[in-house]
C-alpha positions in Angstrom: 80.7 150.2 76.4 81.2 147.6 73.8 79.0 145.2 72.1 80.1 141.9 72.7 79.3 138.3 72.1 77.9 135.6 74.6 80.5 132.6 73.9 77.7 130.2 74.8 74.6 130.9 72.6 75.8 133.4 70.5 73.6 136.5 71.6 74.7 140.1 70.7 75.1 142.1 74.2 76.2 145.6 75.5 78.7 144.4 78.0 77.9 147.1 80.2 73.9 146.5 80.2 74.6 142.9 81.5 75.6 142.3 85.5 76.4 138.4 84.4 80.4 137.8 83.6 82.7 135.6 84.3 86.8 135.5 84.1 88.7 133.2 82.4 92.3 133.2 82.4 92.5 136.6 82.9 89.7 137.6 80.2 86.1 138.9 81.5 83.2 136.9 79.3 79.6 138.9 78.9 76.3 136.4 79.7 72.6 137.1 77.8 71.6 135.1 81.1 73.1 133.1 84.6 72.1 129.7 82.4 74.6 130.8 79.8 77.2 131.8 82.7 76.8 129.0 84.0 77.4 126.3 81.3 80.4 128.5 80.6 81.6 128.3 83.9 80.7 124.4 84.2 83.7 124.3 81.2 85.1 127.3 79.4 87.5 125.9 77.6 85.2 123.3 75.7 83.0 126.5 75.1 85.7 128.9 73.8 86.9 126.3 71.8 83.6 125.1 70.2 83.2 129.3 69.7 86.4 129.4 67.7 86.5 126.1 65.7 83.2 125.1 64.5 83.3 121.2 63.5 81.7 118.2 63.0 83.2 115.3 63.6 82.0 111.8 62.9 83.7 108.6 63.9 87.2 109.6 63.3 86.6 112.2 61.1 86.5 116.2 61.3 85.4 118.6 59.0 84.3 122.4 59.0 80.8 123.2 59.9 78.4 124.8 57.2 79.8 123.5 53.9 83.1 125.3 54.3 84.8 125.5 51.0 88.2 124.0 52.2 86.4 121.1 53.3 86.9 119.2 50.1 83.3 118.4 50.0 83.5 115.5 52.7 80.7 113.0 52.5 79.9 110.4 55.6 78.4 107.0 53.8 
């Protein structure tokens, strides 16, 4: 099949060498492991969303992970 990526850690997988998925709205996810199937399953949505959008965010600010260049170059004091 496909090689696919485990929304919770990350991990590079065959989908069809793993028996650990779960569905999500309609969409089947591929685990490395049960732990990772199961913190997805505990809240997919925070985890599909932390996959898509990675952030920071301090007090009441948000900026891009990793030094992004349209961060502006945001500094916390």
């Amino acid at each position: 099949m496909a090689r696919v990526i485990d929304p919770v850690c990350g991990t590079e997988i065959e989908s069809d060498k793993t028996a650990v998925q779960s569905k999500f709205e309609g969409q089947t996810y591929f685990f490395c492991s049960t732990t990772c199937a199961r913190e997805f399953d505990n809240n997919p949505r925070e985890i599909l969303e932390r996959r898509e959008a990675p952030h920071t965010t301090k007090g009441k600010f948000t900026a891009p992970k990793f030094g992004s260049a349209a961060s502006g170059g945001l500094e916390f004091e």
